[in-house]
PAGU-538814 format. One record per residue (C-alpha): residue in one letter; x, y, z. Coordinates in nm, 2 decimals. Layout:
// PAGU-538814
R	type	X	Y	Z
R	A	X	Y	Z
...
This chain:
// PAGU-538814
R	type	X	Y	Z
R	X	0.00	0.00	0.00
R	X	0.11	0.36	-0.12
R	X	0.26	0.55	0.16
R	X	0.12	0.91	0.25
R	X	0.31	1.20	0.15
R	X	0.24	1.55	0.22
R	X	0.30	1.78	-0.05
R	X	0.35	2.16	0.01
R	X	0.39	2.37	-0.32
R	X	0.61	2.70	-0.38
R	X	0.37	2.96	-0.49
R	X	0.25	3.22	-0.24
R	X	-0.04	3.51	-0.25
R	X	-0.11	3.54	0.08
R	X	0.04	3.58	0.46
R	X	-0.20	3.21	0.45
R	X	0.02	3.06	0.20
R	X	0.38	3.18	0.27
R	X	0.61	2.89	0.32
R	X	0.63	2.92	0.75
R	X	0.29	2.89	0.70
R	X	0.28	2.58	0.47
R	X	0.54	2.42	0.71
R	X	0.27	2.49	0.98
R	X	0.00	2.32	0.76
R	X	0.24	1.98	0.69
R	X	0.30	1.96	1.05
R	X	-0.10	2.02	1.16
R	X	-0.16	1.75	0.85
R	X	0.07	1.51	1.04
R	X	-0.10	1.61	1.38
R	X	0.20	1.69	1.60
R	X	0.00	1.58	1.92
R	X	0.04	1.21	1.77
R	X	0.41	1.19	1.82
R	X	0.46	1.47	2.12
R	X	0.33	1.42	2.43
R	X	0.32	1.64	2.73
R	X	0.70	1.62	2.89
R	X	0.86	1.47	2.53
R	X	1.22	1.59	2.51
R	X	1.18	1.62	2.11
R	X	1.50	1.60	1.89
R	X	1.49	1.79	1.56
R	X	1.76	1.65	1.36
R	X	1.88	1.94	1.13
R	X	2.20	2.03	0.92
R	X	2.35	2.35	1.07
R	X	2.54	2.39	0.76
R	X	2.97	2.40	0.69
R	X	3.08	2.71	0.75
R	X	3.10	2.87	0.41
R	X	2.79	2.68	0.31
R	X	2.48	2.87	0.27
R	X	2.18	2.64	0.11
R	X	2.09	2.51	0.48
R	X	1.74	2.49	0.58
R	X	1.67	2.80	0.68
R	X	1.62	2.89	1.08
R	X	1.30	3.06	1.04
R	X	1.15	2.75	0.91
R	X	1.28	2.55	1.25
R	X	1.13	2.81	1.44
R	X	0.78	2.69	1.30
R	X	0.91	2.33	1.40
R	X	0.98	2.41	1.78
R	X	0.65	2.63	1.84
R	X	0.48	2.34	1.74
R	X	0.66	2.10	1.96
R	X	0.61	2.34	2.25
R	X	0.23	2.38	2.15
R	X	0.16	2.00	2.17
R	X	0.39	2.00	2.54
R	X	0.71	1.91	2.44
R	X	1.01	2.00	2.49
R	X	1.22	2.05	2.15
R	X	1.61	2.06	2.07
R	X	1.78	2.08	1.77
R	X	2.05	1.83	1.71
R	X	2.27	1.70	1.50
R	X	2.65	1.46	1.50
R	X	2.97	1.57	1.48
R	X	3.16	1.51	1.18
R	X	3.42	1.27	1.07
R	X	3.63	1.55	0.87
R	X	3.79	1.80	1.00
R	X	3.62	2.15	0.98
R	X	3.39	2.40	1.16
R	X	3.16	2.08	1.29
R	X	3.39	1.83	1.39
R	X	3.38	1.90	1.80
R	X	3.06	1.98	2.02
R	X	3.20	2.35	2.12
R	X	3.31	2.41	1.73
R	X	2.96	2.29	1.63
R	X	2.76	2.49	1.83
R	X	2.92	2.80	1.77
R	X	2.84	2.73	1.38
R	X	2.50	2.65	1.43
R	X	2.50	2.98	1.60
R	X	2.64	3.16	1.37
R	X	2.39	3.00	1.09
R	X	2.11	3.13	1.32
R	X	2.06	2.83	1.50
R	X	2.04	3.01	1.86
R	X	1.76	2.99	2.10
R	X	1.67	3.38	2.01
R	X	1.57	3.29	1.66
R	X	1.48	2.94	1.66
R	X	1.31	2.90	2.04
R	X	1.50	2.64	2.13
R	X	1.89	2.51	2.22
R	X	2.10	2.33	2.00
R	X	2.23	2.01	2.18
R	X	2.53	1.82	1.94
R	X	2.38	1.45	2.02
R	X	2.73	1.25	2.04
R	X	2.90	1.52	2.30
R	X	3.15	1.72	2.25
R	X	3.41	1.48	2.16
R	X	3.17	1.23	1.99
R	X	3.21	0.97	2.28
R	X	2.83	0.98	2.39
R	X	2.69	0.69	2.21
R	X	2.52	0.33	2.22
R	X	2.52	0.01	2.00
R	X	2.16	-0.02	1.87
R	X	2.14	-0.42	1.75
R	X	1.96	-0.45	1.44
R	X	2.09	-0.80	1.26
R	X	2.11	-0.68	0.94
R	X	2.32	-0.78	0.62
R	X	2.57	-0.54	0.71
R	X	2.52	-0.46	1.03
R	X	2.40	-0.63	1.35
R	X	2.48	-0.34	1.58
R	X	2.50	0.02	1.49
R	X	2.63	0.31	1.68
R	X	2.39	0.56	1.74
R	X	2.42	0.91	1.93
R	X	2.34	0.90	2.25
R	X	2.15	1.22	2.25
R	X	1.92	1.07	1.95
R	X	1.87	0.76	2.20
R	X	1.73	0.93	2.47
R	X	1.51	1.17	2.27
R	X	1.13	1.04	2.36
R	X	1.03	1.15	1.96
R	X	1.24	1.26	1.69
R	X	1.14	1.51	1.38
R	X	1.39	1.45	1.12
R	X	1.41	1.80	0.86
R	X	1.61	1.74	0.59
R	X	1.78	1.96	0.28
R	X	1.70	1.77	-0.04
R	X	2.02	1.78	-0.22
R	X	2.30	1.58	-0.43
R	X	2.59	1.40	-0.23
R	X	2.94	1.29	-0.39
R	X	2.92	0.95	-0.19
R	X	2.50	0.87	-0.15
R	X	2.46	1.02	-0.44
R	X	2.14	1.20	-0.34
R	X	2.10	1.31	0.10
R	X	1.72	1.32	0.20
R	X	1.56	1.16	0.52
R	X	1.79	0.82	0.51
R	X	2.10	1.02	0.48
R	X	2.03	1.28	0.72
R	X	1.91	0.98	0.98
R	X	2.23	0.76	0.92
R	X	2.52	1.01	0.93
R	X	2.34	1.25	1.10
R	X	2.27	1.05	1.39
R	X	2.60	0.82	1.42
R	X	2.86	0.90	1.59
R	X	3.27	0.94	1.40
R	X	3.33	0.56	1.50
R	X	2.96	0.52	1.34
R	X	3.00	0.72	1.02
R	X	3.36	0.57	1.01
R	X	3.15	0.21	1.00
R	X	2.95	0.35	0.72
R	X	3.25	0.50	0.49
R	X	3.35	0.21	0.26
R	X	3.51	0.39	0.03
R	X	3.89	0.48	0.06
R	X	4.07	0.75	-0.18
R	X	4.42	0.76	-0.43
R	X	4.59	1.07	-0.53
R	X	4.63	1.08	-0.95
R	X	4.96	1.22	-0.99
R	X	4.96	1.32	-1.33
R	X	4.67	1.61	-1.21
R	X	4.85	1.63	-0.85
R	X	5.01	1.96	-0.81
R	X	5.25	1.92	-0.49
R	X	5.02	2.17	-0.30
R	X	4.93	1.98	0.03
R	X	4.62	2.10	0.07
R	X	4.51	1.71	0.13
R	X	4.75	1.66	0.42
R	X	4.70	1.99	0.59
R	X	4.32	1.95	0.61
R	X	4.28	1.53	0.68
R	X	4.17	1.44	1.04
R	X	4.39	1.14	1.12
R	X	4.71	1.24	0.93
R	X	4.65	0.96	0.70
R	X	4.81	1.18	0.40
R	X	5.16	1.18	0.38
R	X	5.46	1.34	0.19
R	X	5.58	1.11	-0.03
R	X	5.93	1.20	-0.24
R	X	6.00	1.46	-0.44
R	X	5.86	1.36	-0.81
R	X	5.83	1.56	-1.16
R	X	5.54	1.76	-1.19
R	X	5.45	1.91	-1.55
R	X	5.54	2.27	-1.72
R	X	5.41	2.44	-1.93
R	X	5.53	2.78	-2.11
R	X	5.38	3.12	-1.99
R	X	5.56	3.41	-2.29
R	X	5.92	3.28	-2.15
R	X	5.83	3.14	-1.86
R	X	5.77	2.76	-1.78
R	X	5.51	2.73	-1.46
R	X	5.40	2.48	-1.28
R	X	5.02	2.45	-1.31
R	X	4.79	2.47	-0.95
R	X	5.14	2.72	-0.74
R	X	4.92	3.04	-0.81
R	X	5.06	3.38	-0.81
R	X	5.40	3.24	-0.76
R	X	5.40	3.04	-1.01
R	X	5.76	2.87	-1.07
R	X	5.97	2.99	-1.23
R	X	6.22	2.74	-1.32
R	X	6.31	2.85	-1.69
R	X	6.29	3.24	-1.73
R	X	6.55	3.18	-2.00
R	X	6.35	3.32	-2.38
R	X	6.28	2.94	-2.58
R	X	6.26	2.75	-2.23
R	X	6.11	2.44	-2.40
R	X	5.75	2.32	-2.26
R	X	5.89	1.98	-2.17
R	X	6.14	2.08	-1.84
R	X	6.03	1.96	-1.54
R	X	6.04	2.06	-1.13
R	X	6.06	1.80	-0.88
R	X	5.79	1.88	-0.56
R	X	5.70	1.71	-0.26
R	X	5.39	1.47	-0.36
R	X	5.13	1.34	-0.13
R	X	4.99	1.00	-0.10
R	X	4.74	0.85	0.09
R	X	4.76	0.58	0.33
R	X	4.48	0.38	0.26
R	X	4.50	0.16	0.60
R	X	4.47	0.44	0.80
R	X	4.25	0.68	0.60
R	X	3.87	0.70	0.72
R	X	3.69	0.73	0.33
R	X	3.57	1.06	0.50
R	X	3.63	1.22	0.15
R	X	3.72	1.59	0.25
R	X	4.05	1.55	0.10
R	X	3.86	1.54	-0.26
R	X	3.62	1.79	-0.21
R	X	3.86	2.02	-0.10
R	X	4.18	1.93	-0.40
R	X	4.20	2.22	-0.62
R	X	4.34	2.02	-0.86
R	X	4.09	1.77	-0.86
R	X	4.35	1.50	-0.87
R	X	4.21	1.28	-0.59
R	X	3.94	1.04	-0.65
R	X	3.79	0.69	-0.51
R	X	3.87	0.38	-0.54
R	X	3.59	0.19	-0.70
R	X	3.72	-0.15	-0.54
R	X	3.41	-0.13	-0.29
R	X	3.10	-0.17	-0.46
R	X	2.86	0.17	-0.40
R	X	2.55	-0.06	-0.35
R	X	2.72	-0.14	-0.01
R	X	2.79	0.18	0.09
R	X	2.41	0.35	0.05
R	X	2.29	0.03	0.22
R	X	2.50	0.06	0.48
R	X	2.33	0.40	0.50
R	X	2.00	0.27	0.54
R	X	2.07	0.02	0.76
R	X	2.25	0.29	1.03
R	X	1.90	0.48	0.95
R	X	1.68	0.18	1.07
R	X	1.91	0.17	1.37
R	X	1.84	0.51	1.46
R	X	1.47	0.50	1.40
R	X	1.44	0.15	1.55
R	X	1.31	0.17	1.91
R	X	1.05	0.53	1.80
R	X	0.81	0.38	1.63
R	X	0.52	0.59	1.59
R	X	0.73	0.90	1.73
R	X	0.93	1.01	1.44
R	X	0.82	1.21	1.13
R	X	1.00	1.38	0.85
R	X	1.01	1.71	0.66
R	X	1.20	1.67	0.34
R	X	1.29	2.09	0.19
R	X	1.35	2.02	-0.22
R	X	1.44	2.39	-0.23
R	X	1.77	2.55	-0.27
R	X	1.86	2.11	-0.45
R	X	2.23	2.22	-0.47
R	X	2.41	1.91	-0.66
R	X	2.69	1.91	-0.34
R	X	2.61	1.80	0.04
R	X	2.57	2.12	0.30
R	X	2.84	1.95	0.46
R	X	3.08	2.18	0.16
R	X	3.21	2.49	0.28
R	X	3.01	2.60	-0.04
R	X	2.74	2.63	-0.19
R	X	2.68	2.57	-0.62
R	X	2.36	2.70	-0.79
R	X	2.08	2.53	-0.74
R	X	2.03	2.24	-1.06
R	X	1.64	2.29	-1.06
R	X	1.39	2.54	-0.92
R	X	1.25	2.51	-0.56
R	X	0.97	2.22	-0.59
R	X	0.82	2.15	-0.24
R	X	0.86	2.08	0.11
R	X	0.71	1.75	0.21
R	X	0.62	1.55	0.52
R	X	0.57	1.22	0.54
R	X	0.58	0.94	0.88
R	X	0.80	0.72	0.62
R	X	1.15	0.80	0.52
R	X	1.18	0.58	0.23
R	X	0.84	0.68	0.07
R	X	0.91	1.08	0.13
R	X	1.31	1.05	-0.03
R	X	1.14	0.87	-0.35
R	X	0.90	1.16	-0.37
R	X	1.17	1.41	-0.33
R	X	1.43	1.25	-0.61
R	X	1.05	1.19	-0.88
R	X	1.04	1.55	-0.85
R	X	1.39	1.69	-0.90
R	X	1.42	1.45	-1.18
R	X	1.08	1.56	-1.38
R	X	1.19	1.93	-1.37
R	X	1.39	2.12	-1.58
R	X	1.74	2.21	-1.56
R	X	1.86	2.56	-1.44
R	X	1.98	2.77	-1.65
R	X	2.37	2.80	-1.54
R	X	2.40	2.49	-1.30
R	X	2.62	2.23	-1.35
R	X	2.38	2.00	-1.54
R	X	2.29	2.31	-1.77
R	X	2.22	2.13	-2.14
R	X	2.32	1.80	-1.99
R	X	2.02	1.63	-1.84
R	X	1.64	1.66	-1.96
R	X	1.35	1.63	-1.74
R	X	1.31	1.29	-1.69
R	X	1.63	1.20	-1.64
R	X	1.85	1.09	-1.34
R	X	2.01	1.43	-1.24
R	X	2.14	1.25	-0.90
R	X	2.35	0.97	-1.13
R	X	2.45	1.24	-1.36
R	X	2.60	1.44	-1.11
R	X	2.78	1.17	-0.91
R	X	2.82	0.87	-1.19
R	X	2.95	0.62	-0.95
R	X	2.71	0.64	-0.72
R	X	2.43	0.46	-0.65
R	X	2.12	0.63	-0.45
R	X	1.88	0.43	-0.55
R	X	1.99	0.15	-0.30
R	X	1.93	0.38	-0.03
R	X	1.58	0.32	-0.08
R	X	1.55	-0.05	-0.23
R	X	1.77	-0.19	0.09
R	X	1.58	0.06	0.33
R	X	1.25	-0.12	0.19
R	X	1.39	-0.46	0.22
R	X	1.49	-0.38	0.61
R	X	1.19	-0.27	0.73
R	X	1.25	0.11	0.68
R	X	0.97	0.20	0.49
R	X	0.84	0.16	0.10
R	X	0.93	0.33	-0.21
R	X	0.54	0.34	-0.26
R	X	0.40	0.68	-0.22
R	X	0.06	0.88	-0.30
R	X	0.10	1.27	-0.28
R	X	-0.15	1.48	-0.11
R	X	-0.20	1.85	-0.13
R	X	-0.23	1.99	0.23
């Protein structure tokens, strides 16, 4: 049987059909009073956003969310993990002061923001869930002892999962580092025929697992009379200034190289190469990683049932996580927000409709995808998002089934 899906539109003529008020209407459609009960400490599991990063859900929406906790008598906090990178989120005091500085304080949003695995990530529990990957999962304790949970989610493309909704946002976001390191499959290699010798990699990976390796050639090519070294910026290198340097001399720099034992498949180091000269290792089959997703999301949802619903934002569908210190136009126009008790059935709804509309004008997929089309798989090739939701049906997670209704 289809799964309900609440479907909120874009367009707006009135204070009555603004979108704070539409988020009010999905969550009186849900009927808050049937997960919150008087006394509920009520988790709303957000994305504060990377520093740098501005497509966030917005902190006037999760405003609505926490009035309507405290209508129904509960008591709300937002939440969220720290992450396995390094970066403005990776520590409980760091984290906080971003979600601050995002808007996430208690001024704005009516309620604190409490990082669910402590400061240092070492408040959490092993969930047991016997499933193909898994038959424990490490959960936040913060998530754990939350009497309901109200997972809000940024629609968006993800290098790794391919697409982040509901089942994303519920597995990483609510696992601790040794949890999201038990979900990371993937490990990274360093081409070095695009590798520039910058270091960028090593300076930024949390467990040191990129190294100095020794000095190699890296390529020239001529400026007027000048041979430079491509990716050294305003320096540049000069290493032939002499007029008719040929193209073909070469500079020897320090070259970095991963070591793949120790390194945690976190994936900063490739977001953040200039060069683009890192990239994964397709040795570890995708499938497994986006069902190891879903099966980290049952785990976190496992022991709520019937006091957990979902708000899925298809606005702002940027083609990178929220996690990048960036944020890249937007590959389609804003679509919906959605709601939904089922986290399978509302991430289906939420990749039908970024795929049946149009291309941007100026994103990355401008005049290469059609609507129709699999903008998520176009974006990330090598991923595979679609087994977030097949394995999340086959666990017990929810169905792929859905039936849209206009609140």
């Amino acid at each position: 049987m289809p799964r309900d899906v609440f479907f909120a539109g874009q367009r707006a003529k009135s204070p009555k059909t603004s979108t704070t008020a539409k988020v009010e209407k999905l969550i009186a459609r849900l009927g808050m009073e049937n997960f919150v009960k008087p006394g509920d400490l009520v988790a709303i599991k957000i994305h504060f956003g990377e520093l740098g990063n501005d497509s966030f859900i917005s902190p006037v929406f999760a405003r609505k969310i926490a009035d309507a906790v405290r209508a129904a008598g509960g008591r709300p906090f937002f939440t969220d993990t720290n992450t396995l990178y390094s970066g403005a989120r990776s520590n409980g005091v760091q984290h906080c002061e971003t979600a601050i500085a995002h808007g996430f304080d208690f001024a704005v949003c009516g309620a604190p923001v409490i990082i669910a695995d402590g400061i240092k990530s070492g408040d959490w529990r092993e969930v047991p869930i016997g499933r193909k990957w898994f038959q424990k999962v490490k959960i936040a304790g913060g998530i754990l002892d939350a009497d309901a949970l109200i997972v809000v989610s940024h629609f968006k493309g993800h290098d790794q999962a391919g697409f982040g909704g509901a089942i994303k946002n519920l597995a990483m976001g609510c696992a601790p580092k040794a949890g999201k390191k038990d979900q990371h499959t993937l490990r990274f290699v360093i081409k070095p025929d695009k590798c520039t010798g910058c270091l960028t990699c090593a300076s930024i990976c949390p467990v040191s697992a990129i190294i100095k390796a020794e000095a190699a050639p890296l390529p020239l090519t001529l400026s007027g009379d000048t041979a430079v070294v491509p990716g050294d910026g305003e320096e540049g290198a000069a290493a032939a200034s002499v007029p008719g340097a040929p193209a073909a001399m070469q500079r020897t720099a320090a070259r970095p190289e991963i070591d793949t034992e120790r390194c945690l498949g976190c994936g900063e180091c490739q977001g953040r190469c200039p060069a683009h000269a890192i990239s994964q290792t397709w040795d570890v089959d995708m499938t497994e990683f986006a069902e190891r997703l879903a099966e980290s999301a049952y785990g976190a949802v496992k022991d709520k049932k019937g006091k957990v619903f979902y708000l899925n934002f298809v606005r702002d569908v940027s083609p990178d996580c929220d996690c990048a210190p960036w944020s890249d136009a937007p590959i389609v126009a804003d679509q919906a927000i959605l709601a939904s008790t089922d986290p399978v059935a509302i991430d289906a709804a939420s990749r039908d409709l970024v795929n049946a509309a149009p291309v941007l004008p100026g994103s990355i997929l401008d005049g290469r995808a059609a609507p129709g089309e699999d903008k998520f798989s176009l974006l990330h090739p090598a991923t595979r998002g679609e087994a977030q939701l097949e394995h999340g049906e086959a666990i017990g997670l929810g169905k792929q089934k859905y039936r849209i209704i206009n609140i």
